[in-house]
C-alpha positions as a Markdown table, in Angstrom:
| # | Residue | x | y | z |
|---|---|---|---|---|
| 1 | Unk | 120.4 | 94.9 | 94.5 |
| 2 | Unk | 121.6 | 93.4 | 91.3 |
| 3 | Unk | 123.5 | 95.4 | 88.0 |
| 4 | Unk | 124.1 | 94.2 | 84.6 |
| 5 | Unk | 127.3 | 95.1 | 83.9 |
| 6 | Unk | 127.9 | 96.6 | 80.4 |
| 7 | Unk | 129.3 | 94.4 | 77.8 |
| 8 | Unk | 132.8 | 95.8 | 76.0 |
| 9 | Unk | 132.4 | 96.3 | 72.4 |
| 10 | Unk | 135.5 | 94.9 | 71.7 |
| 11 | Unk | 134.3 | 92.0 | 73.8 |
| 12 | Unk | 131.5 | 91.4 | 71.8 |
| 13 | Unk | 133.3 | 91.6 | 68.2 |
| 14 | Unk | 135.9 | 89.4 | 69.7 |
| 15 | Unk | 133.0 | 87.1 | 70.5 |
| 16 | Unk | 134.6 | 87.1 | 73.9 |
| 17 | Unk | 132.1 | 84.7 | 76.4 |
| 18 | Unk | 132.5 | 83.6 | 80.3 |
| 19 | Unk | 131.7 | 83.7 | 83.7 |
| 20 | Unk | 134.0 | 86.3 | 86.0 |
| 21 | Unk | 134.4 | 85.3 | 89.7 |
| 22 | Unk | 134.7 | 87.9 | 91.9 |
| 23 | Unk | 136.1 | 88.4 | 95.9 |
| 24 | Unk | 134.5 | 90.7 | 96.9 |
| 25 | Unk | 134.0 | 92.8 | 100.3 |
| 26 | Unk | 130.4 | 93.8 | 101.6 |
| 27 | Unk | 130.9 | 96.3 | 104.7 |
| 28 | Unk | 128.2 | 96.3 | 107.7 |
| 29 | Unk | 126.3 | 98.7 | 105.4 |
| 30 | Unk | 125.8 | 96.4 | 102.7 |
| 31 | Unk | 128.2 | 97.9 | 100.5 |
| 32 | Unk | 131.2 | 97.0 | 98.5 |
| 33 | Unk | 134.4 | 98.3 | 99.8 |
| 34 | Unk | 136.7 | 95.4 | 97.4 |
| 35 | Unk | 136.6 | 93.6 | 94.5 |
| 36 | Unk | 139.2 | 91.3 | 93.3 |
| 37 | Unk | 139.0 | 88.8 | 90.6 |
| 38 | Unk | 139.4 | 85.4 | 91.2 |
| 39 | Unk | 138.7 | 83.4 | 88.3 |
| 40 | Unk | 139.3 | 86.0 | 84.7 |
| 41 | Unk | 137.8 | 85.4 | 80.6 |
| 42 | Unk | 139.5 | 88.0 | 79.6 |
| 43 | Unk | 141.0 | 91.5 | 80.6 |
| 44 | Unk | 137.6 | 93.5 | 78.9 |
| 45 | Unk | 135.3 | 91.6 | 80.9 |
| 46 | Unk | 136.9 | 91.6 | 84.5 |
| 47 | Unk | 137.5 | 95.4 | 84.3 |
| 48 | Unk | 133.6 | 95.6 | 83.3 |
| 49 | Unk | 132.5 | 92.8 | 85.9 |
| 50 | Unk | 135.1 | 94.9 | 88.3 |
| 51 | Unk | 132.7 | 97.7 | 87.6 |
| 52 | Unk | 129.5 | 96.7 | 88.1 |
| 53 | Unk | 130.7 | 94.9 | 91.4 |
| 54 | Unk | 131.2 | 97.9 | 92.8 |
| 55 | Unk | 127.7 | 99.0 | 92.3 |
| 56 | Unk | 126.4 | 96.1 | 94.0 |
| 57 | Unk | 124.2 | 96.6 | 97.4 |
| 58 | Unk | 123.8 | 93.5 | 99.2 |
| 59 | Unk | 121.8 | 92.8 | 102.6 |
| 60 | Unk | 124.7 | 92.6 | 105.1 |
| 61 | Unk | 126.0 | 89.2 | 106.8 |
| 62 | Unk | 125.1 | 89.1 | 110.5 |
| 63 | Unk | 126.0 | 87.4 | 113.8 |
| 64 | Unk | 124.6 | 87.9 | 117.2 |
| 65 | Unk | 122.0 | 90.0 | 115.4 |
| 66 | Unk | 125.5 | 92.4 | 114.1 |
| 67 | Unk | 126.1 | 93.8 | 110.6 |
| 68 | Unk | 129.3 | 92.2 | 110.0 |
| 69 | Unk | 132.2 | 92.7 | 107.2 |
| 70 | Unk | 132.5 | 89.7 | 105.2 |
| 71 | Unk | 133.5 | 88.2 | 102.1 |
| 72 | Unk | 131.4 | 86.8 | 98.9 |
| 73 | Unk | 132.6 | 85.1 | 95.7 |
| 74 | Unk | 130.0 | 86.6 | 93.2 |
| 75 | Unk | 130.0 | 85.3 | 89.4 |
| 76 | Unk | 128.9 | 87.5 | 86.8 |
| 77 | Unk | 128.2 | 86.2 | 83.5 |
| 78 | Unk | 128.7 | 87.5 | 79.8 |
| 79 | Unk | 126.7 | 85.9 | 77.0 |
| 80 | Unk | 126.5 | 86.7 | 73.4 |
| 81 | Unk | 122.6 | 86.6 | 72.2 |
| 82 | Unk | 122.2 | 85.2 | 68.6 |
């Protein structure tokens, strides 16, 4: 399941721009359990990328037909629109 994460305000009247990468943790369930940033823009955005990460729902990993805990880098991109 995929979120739009809200844009900042200040980020926008900043013009503030950029892709966020994010470590995070999907459980066995599909949830997120952790979120870290790897790769920041700006302090706004990550703490509004941080957000929406953990909103996320994903189809879990599997081995040996398992749910398994794993780990996912996940970019989230702002973008001004003219």
């Amino acid at each position: 399941k995929r979120i739009d994460p809200d844009y900042p305000q200040m980020a926008r009247q900043l013009g503030i721009e950029g892709t966020v990468f994010l470590e995070i943790i999907v459980e066995k369930d599909g949830t997120v359990s952790s979120v870290r940033v790897l790769k920041s823009v700006h302090p706004l955005l990550d703490e509004s990328a941080m957000a929406a990460a953990y909103k996320l729902v994903f189809t879990p990993a599997m081995t040996r037909d398992l749910p398994i805990r794993c780990y996912v880098t996940y970019p989230i991109t702002f973008r001004l629109t003219k």
